[in-house]
C-alpha positions in Angstrom: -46.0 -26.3 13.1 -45.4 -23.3 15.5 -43.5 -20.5 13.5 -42.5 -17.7 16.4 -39.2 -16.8 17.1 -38.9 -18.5 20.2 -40.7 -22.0 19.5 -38.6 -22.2 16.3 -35.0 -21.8 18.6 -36.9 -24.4 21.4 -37.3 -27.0 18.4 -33.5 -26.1 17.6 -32.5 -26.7 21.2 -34.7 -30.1 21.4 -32.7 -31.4 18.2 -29.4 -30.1 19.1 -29.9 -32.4 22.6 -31.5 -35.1 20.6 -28.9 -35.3 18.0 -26.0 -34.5 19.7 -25.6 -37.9 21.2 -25.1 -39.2 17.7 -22.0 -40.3 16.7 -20.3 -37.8 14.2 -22.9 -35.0 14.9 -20.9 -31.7 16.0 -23.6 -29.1 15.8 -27.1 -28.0 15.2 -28.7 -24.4 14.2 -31.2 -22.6 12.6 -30.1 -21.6 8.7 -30.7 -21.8 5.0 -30.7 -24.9 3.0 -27.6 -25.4 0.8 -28.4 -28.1 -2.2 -25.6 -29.0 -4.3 -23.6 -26.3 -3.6 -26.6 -23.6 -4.7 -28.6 -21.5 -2.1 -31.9 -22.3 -1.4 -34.6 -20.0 0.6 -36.0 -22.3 3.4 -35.9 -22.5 6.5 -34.0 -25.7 8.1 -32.0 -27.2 11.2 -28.3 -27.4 10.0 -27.2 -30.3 11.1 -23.7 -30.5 11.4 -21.0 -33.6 11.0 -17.5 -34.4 11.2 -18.1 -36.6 7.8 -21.1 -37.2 5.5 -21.9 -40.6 4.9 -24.0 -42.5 2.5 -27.8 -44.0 4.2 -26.7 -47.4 3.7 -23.3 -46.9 5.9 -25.3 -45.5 8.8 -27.1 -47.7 11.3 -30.6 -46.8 11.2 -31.0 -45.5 15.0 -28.2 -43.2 13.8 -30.2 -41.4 10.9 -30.8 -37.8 11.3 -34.6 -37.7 9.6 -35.8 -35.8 7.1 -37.6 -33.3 9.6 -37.9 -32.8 12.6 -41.1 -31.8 14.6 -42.0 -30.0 11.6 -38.8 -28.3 10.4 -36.7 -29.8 7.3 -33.2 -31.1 8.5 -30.0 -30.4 6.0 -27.0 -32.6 7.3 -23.5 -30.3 6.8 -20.3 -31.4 7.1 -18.4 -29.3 9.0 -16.0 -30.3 12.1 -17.8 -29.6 15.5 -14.3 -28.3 17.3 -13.0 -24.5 16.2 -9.0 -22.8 16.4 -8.8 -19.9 17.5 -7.5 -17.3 14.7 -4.9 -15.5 16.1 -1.7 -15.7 14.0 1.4 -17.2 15.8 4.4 -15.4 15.8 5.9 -18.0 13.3 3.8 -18.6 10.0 0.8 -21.3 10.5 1.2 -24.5 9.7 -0.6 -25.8 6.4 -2.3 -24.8 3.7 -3.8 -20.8 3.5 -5.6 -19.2 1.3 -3.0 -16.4 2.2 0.2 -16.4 3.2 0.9 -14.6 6.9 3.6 -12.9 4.8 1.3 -10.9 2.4 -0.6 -10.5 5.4 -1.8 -6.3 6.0 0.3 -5.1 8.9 0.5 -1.7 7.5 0.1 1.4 10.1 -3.2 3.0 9.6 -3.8 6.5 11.4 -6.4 7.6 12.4 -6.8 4.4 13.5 -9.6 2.2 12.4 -11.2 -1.1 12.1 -9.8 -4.0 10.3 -6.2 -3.7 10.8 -3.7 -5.3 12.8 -3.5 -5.4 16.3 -0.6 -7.0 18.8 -0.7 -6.6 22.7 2.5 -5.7 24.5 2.9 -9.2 26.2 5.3 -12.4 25.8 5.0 -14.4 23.0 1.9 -12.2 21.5 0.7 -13.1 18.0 -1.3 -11.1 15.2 -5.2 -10.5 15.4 -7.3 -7.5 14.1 -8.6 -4.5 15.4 -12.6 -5.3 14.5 -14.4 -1.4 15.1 -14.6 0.9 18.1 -16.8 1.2 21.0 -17.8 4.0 22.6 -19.5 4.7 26.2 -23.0 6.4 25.2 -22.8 9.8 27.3 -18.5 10.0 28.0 -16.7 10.9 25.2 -13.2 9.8 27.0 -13.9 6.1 26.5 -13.7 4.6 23.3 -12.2 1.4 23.0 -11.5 -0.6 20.3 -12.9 -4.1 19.9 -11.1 -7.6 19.1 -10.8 -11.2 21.0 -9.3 -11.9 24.5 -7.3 -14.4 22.4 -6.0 -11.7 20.7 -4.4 -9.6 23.7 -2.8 -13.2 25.2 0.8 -14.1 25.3 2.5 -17.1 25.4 5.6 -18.9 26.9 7.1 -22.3 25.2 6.2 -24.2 22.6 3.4 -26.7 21.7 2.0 -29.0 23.3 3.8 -27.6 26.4 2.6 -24.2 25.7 1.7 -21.8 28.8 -1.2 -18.9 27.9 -0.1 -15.6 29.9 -2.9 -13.2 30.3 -3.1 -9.6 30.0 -3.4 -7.8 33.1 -6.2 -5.2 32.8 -5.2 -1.4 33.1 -1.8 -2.1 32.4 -1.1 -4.6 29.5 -0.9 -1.9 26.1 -1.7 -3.0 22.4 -1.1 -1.6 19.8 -1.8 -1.4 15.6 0.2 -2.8 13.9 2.3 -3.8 17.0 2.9 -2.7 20.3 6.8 -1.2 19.6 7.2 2.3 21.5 9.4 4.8 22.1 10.3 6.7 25.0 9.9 10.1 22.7 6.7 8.8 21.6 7.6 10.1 18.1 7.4 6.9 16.6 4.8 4.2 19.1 2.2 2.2 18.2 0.9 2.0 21.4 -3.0 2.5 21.1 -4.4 2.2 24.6 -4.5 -0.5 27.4 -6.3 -3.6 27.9 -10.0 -2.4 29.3 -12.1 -5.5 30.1 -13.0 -9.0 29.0 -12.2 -12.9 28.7 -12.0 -16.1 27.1 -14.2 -18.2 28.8 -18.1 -20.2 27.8 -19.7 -18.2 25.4 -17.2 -15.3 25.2 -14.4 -14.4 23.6 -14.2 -10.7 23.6 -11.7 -8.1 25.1 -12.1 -4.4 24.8 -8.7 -1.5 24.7 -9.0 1.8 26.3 -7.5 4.3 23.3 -5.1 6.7 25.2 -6.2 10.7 25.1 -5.9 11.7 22.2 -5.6 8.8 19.8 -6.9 9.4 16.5 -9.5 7.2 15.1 -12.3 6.7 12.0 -15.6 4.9 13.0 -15.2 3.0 10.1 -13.5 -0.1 9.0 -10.9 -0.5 6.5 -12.4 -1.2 2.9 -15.7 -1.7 4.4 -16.8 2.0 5.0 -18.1 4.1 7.6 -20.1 1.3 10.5 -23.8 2.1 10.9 -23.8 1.1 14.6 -25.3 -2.8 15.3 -27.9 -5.0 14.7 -30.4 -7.5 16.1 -29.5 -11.1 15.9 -30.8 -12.5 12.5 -34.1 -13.7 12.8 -34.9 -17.4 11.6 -36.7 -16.0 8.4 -33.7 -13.9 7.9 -31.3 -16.8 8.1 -33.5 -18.9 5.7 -33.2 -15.7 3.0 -29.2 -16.7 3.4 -28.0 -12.5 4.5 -24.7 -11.4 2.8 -22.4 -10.6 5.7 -18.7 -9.5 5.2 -15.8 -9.1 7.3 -12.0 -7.5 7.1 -9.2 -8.8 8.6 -5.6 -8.2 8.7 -5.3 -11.6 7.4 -7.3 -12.2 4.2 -8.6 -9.0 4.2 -12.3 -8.5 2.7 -14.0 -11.3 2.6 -17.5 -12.2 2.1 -20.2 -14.9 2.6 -23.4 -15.8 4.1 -25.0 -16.5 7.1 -25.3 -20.4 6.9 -26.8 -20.7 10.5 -27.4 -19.4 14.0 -27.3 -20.1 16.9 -25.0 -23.0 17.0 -23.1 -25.5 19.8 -19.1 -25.6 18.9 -15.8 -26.5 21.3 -13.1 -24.5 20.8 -9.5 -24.9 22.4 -11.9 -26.3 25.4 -14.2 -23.7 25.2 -18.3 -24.3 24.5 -20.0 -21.4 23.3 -24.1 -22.3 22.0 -24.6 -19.3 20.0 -22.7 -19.4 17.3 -22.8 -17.7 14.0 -21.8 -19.5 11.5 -20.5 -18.0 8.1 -20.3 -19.6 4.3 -18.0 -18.1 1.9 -19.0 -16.7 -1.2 -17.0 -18.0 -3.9 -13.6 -16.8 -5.7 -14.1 -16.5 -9.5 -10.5 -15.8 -9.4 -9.5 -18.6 -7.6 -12.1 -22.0 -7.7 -12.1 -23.8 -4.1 -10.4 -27.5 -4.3 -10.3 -29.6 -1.6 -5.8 -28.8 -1.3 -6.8 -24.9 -2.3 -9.6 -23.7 -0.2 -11.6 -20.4 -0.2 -11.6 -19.3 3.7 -13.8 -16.7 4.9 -11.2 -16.3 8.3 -7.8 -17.6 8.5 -5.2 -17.3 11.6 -5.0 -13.3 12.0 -8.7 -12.6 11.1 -9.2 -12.6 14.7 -11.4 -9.8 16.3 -12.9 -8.8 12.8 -16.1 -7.0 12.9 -18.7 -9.1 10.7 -20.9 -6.8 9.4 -24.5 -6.8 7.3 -25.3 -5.4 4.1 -26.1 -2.1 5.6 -22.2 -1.9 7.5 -24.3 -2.6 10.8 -21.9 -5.1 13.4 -23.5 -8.4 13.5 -20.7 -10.3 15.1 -17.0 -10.5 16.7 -15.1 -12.9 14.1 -13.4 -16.0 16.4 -12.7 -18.8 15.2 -13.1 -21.4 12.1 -13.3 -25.1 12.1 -10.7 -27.3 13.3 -10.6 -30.0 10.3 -7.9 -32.7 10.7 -5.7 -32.6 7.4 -7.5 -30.9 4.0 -11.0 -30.4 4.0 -13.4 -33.2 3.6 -14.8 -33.3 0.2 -18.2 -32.4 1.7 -16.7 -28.9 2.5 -16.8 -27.9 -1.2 -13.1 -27.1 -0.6 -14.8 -23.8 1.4 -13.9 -23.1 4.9 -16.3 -21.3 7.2 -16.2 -18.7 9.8 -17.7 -18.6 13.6 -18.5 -15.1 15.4 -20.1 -14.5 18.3 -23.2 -12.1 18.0 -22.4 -8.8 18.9 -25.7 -8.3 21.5 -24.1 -11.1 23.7 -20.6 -9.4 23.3 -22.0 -6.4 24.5 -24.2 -8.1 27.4 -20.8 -9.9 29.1 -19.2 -6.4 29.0 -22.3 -4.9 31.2 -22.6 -7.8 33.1 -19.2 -8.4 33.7 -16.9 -5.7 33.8 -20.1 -3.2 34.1 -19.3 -1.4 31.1 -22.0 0.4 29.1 -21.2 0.2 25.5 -22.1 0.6 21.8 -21.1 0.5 18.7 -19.2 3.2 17.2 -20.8 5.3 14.3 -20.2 7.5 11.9 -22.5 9.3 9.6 -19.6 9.7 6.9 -16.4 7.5 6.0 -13.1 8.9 6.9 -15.2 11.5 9.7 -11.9 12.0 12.0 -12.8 12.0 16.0 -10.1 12.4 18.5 -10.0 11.0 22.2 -10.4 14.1 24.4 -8.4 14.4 27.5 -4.2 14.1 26.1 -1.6 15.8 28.2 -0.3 18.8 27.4 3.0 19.8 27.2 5.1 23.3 26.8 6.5 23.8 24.0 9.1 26.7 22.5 6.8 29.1 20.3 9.2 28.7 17.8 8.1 24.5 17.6 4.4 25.2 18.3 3.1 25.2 14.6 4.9 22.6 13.3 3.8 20.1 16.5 0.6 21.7 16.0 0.0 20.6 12.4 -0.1 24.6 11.2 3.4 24.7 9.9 2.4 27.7 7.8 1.0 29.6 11.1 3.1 32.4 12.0 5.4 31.9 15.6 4.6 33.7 18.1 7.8 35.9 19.0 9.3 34.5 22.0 10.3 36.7 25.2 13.5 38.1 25.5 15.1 35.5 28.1 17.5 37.6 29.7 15.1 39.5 30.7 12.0 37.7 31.3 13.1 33.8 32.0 10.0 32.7 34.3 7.4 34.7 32.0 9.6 33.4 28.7 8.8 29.4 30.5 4.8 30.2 31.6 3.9 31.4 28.1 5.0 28.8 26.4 2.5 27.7 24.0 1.2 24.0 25.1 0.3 21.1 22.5 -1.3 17.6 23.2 1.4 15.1 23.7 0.1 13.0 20.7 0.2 15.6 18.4 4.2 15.6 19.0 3.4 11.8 17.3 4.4 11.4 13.9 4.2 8.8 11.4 7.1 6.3 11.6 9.8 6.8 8.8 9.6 4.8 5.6 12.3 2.2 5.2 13.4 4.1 1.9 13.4 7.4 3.8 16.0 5.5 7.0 17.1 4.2 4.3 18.2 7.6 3.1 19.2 9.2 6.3 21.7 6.4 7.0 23.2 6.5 3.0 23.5 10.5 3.6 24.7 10.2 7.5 27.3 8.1 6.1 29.0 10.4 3.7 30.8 12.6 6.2 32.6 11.7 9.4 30.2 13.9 11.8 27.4 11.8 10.4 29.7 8.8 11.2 30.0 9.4 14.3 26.3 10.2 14.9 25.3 6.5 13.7 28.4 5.2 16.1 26.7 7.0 19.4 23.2 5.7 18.4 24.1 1.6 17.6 26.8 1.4 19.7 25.1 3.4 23.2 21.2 3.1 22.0 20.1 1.0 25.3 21.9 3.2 27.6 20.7 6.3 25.9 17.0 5.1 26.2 17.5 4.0 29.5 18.9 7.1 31.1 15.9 8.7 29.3 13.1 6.5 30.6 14.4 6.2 33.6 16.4 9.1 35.0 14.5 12.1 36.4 17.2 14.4 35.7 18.2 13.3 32.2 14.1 12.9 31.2 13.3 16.1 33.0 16.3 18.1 30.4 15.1 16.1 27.7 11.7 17.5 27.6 12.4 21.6 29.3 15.1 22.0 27.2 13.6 21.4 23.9 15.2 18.6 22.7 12.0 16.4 22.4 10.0 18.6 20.8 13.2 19.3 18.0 13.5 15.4 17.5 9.7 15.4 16.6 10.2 17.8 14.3 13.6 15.8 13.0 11.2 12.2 12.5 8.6 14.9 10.0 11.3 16.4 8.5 11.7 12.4 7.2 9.2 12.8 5.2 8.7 16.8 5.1 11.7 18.0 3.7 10.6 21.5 3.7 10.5 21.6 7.6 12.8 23.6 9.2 14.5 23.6 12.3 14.4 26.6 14.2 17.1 28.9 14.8 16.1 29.2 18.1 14.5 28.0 21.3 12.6 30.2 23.8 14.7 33.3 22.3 18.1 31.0 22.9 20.1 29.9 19.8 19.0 26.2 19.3 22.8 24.9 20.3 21.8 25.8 23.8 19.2 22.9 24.1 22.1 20.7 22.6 24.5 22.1 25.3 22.1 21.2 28.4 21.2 17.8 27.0 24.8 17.1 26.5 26.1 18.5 30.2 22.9 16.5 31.4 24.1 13.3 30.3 27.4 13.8 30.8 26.5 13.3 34.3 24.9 10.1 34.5 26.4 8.3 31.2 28.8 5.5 31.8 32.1 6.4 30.6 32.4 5.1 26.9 28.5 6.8 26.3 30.5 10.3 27.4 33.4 10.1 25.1 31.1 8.8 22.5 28.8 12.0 22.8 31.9 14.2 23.2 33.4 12.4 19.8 29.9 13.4 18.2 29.1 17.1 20.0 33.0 17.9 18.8 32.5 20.2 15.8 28.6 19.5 15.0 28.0 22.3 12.7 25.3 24.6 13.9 21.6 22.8 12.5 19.3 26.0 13.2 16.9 27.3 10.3 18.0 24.3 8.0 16.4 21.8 6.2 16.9 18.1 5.9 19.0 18.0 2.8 20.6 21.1 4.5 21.8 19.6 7.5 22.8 16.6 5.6 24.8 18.9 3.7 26.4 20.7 6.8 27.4 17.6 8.1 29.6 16.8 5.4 31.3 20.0 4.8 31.9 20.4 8.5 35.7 20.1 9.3 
């Protein structure tokens, strides 16, 4: 029998056509033997079928043999059509190994790989950010990987359900959503949809991180990635490799590679390289036919699969498809299908013409930042805090009176992401709302922001004049520092702004809108301007305080 790479595959391609006319046969690759459940090191075609059945039940023309030109056969039962794995908004139906509800769709920055994802589209669902790529020579572009199926919307509801796509350059995703803010204190916006498609043999869409987004090259409870590897060679596959993955779904998981290069259907799709993965078992919880161990479940898709060595083997699409609870010859064990990372990163250059790799890092945790954000002028007096040195010592700003155009072009400039800052705990809103409601100026605050909130962001996002105040006079850059003082409480404010008492800045936002607003917005700002205490040089349980003892 011929052993090289290539004759071994041409044998696997001869059986797949051979035995892919049978009835019942889904699949055929090139894996390790499994015998009663134990791993065995030998080389065989994986034969896959919707159900095992016993010799005597078979007609004999419909026998898969022993071997096949030389090579063993070991007949699997697994389901020959995948679903995709992206979680729907509601929870899936059936049995999971974990609930969508304990499901990880925690913030993580710097942002890094195997966490949630969510494009900004109609009817989007959950999938995972799987690891970064970066474009060898151009720092700029890094872009973080997951599935096309991940960044699609939706419109109705099954069977009559309409896929919207993303449009490329302009469709934004996000981790753990896509919610943003016109301050940009508080977004989760990462980048913009870059490249890629659901289509044969792919499944792979790449995001553009904005300048300067924050990321690790490593992925969450994984480690630091060690760039990508080669597909698995035959003899590898026979030796069964440990491969793991981590999704926002079940999180880390492990298993082994149970074969290569196979043919599968999913949601109409063919793709004929599959990777197909066996879970390891769950001490903690034994696999049953009604309680199954998974390896991916809806959510896990775009996860990295990764080697031994945290080297990217594969993008993480979808599992099999089986009709009610898993046929007894699953074992009660529920595989995962990726696609190999070489071909994902082939389509991209053949494609879209985008030269990428796999990000590295030589350390976990080693923090890189997209160069290129805007930068935007701040008061000297707000420049450390935005800055991250709140212990830096201000520069002393120009007398205004005297200097206004020099006091405006020395402004000290910051990258608009730095004026990001993690959202706000619930117990910390939580807080702010219980405090803002002891006193009637607090009152009145929370009255202006529920009751005028889409007027307020609108006149902000959309009028020149109101956003051009917004940002010159200060007022931005003082609501950044508000959101940290959350969950700084030593922050203060300043007393001042460009050498002007920080009231000012109030004053010209105020007059701005004034404007513009519709009339119940302007007596609702008048109601809450009328005796606000002055807020400069206090803290957050200061101003709280001020609040109530202001008559």
């Amino acid at each position: 029998m011929a052993t090289g790479d290539e004759e071994l595959h041409a044998i696997k391609d001869r059986a797949a056509a051979r035995f892919g006319a049978l009835p019942g046969v889904t699949g055929v690759g090139l894996g390790g033997r499994v015998r009663g459940g134990e791993l065995v090191e030998e080389l065989v075609l994986k034969v896959y079928v919707d159900r095992k059945r016993a010799p005597g039940e078979v007609p004999g023309d419909q026998l898969i043999p022993a071997e096949f030109e030389g090579l063993p056969t070991d007949v699997v039962e697994m389901p020959g059509t995948g679903q995709l794995i992206q979680a729907a908004p509601p929870p899936p139906t059936g049995k999971s190994a974990v609930p969508i509800a304990l499901a990880d769709g925690d913030r993580y920055r710097p942002l890094r790989g195997g966490t949630q994802m969510m494009p900004d589209i109609t009817g989007a669902g959950r999938g995972t950010l799987g690891c970064f790529m970066v474009t060898p020579g151009d720092p700029s572009k890094v872009y973080a990987l997951t599935n096309w199926h991940v960044v699609e919307g939706s419109r109705g509801t099954p069977p009559a359900t309409t896929v919207i796509q993303p449009t490329v350059g302009a469709t934004k995703a996000g981790q753990p959503d896509a919610e943003d803010s016109v301050t940009k204190c508080c977004s989760s916006i990462a980048g913009k949809v870059a490249g890629g498609a659901r289509t044969t043999n792919r499944d792979a869409a790449l995001v553009l991180l904005d300048p300067g987004a924050e990321w690790f090259a490593d992925i969450h409870e994984i480690g630091a990635v060690a760039g990508s590897r080669p597909p698995f060679t035959p003899a590898e596959v026979a030796a069964h490799p440990q491969v793991r993955k981590r999704g926002m779904r079940s999180g880390l998981t492990g298993g082994t590679v149970d074969s290569v290069g196979g043919s599968f259907t999913v949601s109409g799709n063919t793709f004929n390289n599959v990777i197909v993965v066996r879970p390891n078992p769950d001490p903690a919880n034994p696999a049953t036919a009604t309680n199954p161990v998974f390896f991916a479940d809806h959510g896990d898709s775009g996860s990295a699969l990764v080697d031994a060595d945290n080297r990217v083997v594969g993008l993480v699409f979808s599992i099999p498809n089986p009709s009610g609870p898993p046929n007894p010859g699953y074992h009660g064990l529920i595989n995962g299908w990726a696609l190999p990372i070489a071909d994902v990163i082939a389509q991209f250059a053949a494609v879209e013409h985008l030269t990428v790799a796999v990000a590295t890092a030589a350390a976990p945790q080693a923090k890189n930042t997209v160069p290129g954000a805007a930068m935007v002028a701040v008061a000297p007096e707000l420049a450390p805090v935005l800055a991250g040195t709140p212990d830096a010592a201000p520069e002393a700003p120009p007398d205004p009176a005297r200097e206004p155009l020099a006091a405006a072009r020395r402004r000290p400039r910051v990258a608009l992401p730095a004026l990001g800052a993690p959202p706000p705990s619930a117990a910390a809103l939580a807080t702010l709302q219980q405090r803002l409601d002891r006193s009637a100026r607090g009152r009145a605050l929370i009255t202006l922001w529920l009751g005028h909130q889409a007027e307020l962001l609108d006149l902000v996002n959309h009028n020149r004049r109101v956003a051009t105040t917004w940002h010159r006079s200060g007022a931005s850059a003082v609501f950044s520092v508000l959101v940290r003082m959350l969950s700084q409480p030593d922050l203060t404010l300043p007393e001042t702004l460009d050498g002007r008492p920080l009231d000012t800045a109030l004053d010209r936002v105020c007059a701005t809108l004034d404007r513009f607003a519709s009339e119940p917005l302007r007596r609702a700002i008048a109601s809450a301007r009328e005796g606000l205490p002055d807020l400069g040089g206090l803290t957050f349980d200061g101003i709280c305080d001020a609040l109530e003892t202001a008559r």
